[in-house]
C-alpha positions in Angstrom: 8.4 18.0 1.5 6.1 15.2 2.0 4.4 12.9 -0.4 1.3 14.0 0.7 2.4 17.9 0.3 3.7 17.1 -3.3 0.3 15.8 -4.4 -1.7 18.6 -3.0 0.9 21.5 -4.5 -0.2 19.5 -8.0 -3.8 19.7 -7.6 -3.8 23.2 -6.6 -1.9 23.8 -9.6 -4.9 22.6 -11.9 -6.4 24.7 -14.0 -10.1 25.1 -14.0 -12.4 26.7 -16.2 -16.0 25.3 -16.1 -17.5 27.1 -13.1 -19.6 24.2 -12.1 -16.1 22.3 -10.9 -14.5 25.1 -9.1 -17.5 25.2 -6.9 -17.9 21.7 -6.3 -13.9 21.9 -5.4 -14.9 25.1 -3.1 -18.1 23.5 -1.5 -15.8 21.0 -0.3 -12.9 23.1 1.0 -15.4 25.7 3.0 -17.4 22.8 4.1 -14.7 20.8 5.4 -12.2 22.9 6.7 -14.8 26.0 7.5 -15.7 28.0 10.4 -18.3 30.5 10.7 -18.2 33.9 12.6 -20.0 37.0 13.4 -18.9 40.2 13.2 -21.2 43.7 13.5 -23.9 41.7 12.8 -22.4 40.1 9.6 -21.3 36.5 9.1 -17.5 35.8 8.3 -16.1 32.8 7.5 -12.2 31.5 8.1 -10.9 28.4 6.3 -8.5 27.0 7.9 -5.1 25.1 6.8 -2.1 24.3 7.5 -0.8 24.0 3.5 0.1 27.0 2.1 -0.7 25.9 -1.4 -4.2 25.0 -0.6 -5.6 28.6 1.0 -3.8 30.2 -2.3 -6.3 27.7 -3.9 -9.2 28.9 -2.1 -8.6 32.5 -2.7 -7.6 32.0 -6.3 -11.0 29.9 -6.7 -13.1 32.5 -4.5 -11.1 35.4 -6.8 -12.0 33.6 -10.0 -15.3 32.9 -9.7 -16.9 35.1 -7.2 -17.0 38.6 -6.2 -15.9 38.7 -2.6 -13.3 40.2 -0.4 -11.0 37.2 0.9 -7.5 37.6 2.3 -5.1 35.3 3.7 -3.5 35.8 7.2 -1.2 33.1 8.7 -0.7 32.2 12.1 1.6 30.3 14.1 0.1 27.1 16.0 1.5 26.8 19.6 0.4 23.2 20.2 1.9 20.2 19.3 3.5 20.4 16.0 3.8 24.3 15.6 3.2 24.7 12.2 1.9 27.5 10.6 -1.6 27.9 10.1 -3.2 29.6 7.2 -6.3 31.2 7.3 -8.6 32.6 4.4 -10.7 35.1 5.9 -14.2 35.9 3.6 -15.5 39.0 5.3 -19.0 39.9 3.2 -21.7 37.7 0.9 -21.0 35.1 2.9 -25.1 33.8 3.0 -24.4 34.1 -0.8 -21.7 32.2 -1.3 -22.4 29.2 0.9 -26.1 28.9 -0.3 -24.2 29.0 -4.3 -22.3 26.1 -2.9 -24.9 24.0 -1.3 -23.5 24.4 2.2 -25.9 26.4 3.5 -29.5 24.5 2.5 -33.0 26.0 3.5 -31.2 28.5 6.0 -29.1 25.5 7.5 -25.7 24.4 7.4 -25.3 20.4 6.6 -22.9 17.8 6.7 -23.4 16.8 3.5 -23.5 18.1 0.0 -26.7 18.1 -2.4 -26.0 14.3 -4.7 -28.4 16.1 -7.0 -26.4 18.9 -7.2 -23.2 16.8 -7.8 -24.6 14.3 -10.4 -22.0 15.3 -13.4 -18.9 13.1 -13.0 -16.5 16.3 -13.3 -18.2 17.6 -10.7 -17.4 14.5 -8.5 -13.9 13.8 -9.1 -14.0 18.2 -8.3 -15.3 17.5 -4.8 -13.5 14.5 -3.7 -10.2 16.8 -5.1 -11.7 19.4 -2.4 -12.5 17.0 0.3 -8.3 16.0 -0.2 -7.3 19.5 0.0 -9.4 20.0 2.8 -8.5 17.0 5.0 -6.6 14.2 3.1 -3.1 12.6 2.9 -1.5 9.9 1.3 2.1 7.7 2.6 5.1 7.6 0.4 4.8 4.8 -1.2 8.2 3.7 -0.4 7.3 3.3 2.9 6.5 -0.1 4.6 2.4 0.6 3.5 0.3 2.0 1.6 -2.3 4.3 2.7 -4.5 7.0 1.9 -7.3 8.9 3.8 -9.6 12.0 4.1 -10.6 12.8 7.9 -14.4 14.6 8.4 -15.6 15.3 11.7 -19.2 13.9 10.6 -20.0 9.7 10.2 -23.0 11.4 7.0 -20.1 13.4 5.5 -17.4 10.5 5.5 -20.1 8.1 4.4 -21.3 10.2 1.6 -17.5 10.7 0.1 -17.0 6.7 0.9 -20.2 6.7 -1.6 -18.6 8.9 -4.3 -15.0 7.3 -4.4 -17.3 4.0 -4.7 -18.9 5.5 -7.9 -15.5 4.5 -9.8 -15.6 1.0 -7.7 -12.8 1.8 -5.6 -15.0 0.6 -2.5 -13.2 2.5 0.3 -13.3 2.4 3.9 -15.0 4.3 7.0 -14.0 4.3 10.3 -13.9 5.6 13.5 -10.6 7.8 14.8 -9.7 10.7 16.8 -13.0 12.3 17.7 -13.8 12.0 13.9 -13.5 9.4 10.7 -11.6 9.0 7.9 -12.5 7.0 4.4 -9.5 5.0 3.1 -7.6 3.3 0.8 -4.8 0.3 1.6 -4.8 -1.4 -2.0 -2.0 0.6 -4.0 -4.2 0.1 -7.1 -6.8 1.9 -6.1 -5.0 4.8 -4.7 -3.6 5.5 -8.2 -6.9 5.1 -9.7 -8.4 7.6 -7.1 -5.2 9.8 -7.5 -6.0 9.5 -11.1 -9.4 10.6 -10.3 -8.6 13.7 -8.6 -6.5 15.1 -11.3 -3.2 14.2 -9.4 -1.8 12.5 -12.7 2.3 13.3 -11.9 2.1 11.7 -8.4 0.0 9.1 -9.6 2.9 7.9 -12.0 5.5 8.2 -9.7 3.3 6.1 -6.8 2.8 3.6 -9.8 6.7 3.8 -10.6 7.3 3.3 -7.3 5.0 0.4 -6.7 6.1 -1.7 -9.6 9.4 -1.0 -8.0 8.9 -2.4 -4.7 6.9 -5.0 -6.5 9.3 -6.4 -8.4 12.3 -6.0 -5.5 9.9 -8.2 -3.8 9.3 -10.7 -6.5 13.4 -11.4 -6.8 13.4 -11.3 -3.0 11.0 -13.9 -3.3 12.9 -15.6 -5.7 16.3 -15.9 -4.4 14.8 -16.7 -0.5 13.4 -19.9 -2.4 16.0 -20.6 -3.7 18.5 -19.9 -0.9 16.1 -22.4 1.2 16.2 -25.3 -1.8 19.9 -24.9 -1.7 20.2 -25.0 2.2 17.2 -27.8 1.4 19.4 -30.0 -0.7 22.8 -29.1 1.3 21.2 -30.6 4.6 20.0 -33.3 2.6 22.9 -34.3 0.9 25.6 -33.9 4.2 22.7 -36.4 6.1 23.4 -39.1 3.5 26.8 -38.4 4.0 26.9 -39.4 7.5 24.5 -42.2 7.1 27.4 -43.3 4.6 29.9 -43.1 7.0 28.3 -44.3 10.3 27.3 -47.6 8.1 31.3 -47.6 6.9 32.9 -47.4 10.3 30.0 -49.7 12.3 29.9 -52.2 9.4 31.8 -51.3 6.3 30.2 -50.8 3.3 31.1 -53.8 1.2 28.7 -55.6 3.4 26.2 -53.4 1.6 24.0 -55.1 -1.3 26.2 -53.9 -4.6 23.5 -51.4 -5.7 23.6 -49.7 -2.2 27.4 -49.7 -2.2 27.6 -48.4 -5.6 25.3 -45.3 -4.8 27.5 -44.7 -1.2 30.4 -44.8 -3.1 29.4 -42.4 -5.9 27.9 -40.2 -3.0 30.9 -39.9 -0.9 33.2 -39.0 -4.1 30.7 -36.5 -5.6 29.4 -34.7 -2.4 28.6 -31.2 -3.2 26.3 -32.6 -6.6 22.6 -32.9 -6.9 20.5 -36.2 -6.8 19.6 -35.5 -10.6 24.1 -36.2 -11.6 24.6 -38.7 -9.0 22.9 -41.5 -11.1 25.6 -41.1 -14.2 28.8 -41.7 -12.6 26.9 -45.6 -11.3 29.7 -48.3 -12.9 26.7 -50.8 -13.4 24.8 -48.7 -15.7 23.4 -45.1 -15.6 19.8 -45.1 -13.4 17.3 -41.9 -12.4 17.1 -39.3 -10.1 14.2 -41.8 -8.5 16.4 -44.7 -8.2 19.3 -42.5 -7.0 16.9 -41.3 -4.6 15.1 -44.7 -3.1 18.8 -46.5 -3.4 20.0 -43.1 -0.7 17.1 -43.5 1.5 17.4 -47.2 1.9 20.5 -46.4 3.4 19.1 -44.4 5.7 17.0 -46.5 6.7 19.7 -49.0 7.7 21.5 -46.4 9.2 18.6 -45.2 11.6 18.4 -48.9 12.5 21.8 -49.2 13.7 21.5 -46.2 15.7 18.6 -47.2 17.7 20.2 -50.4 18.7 18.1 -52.4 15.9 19.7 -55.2 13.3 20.4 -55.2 9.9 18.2 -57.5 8.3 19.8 -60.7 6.4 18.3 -60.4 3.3 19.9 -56.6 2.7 
């Protein structure tokens, strides 16, 4: 089962009492995943979806809180991915219902939902739990990214739950896809929060669980990458003035080095694997810095990229 399937079996598992929430969370499944039919004469209505948990939702919801005949039938899709489809079918009161629920308003069915209607907060965080039962899903967040997103065939209805998820500041995203749009999330903060929101509270601490994971593997990741590259860094560093050593050996031998540079050649060559920060104590003239370690090493270098582009040593060395 899928990330996305876990979190939707939890929020169909919340219980609700205060009618006002179940239909905000109905308004939102009909409205979204609804079709309307006629039949002698007499609207239907089929909600349509391919989650098993979710139509038991509807019709425990519809059962609960209003007194209509509602069944489930499934069917079996024979395009693309062949799942099974689930189908509540509401077969009478239909006018009634969807007028209760703000789909239907002054004989008309709209895109969007009554914002007076929906101005308690429960009732909110009701809907949007709707609108991701209806048409959301969410990536494992062990995967590569994270992502979450609730598809509506309508630009007002995806702008209008854009503008409820942005009541809590989570300031999601519209756009454009597959003959519709979606609203979504990328930062994993904010899909917890909106997880949170909807009521999904157990996937919401394993997304976080999982997040701090991945966060941290990529902290010491991080971590040991830099250092890898300081120690590959100071390796390549330290096996150049090693050459430079030798190349000034064999073309002129280092005792025609000033005594300070031979000092520091010969305390390179016999500590070769050490860092500049040790080389400075084993100097038989008396201990010096990492600094003067360091200018003493790159004066030879200097004198060794002279001799190699055919340039003299200068007198005064």
């Amino acid at each position: 089962m899928s990330f996305a399937s876990d979190v939707k079996k939890e929020l169909t598992m919340l219980e609700i009492t205060k009618p006002s929430n179940a239909k905000a969370e109905l308004s939102a499944l009909l409205r979204m995943n609804g079709a309307l039919g006629l039949n002698n004469m007499q609207w239907t209505l089929n909600v349509q979806t391919e989650n098993a948990a979710t139509a038991r939702r509807i019709l425990s919801l519809l059962q609960q809180f209003y007194d209509v005949q509602a069944e489930i039938s499934v069917r079996r899709q024979m395009k693309l991915k062949k799942n099974n489809l689930y189908v509540v079918r509401i077969k009478q009161d239909v006018n009634e219902l969807l007028n209760d629920l703000h789909i239907f308003e002054s004989g008309t069915i709209t895109s969007t939902v009554s914002e007076t209607w929906l101005a308690d907060e429960g009732m909110i965080r009701s809907y949007l739990r709707g609108a991701f039962l209806a048409a959301g899903s969410v990536n494992n967040p062990e995967t590569s990214r994270y992502h979450l997103e609730i598809y509506s065939l309508y630009i007002e209805q995806a702008e209008q739950l854009a503008a409820l998820i942005n009541q809590f500041g989570l300031k999601p995203k519209v756009l454009e896809r597959r003959s519709g749009y979606i609203v979504y999330l990328k930062e994993a903060e904010k899909i917890v929060d909106l997880l949170n929101l909807i009521g999904a509270t157990v996937a919401m601490l394993k997304f976080e669980d999982i997040r701090v994971m991945r966060d941290m593997r990529n902290s010491v990741n991080r971590l040991v990458n830099a250092e890898n590259a300081n120690i590959e860094k100071t390796v390549s560093a330290s096996q150049k003035q090693i050459d430079d050593i030798e190349f000034l050996d064999a073309e002129i031998g280092l005792h025609r080095l000033p005594i300070k540079l031979r000092e520091i050649a010969e305390v390179r060559l016999a500590h070769r694997d050490d860092p500049l920060s040790e080389l400075g104590q084993y100097v038989h003239s008396g201990e010096i810095t990492k600094s003067g370690v360091n200018h003493r090493l790159r004066k030879i270098s200097s004198l060794a990229d002279t001799l190699r582009e055919g340039g003299q040593l200068p007198k005064n060395m």
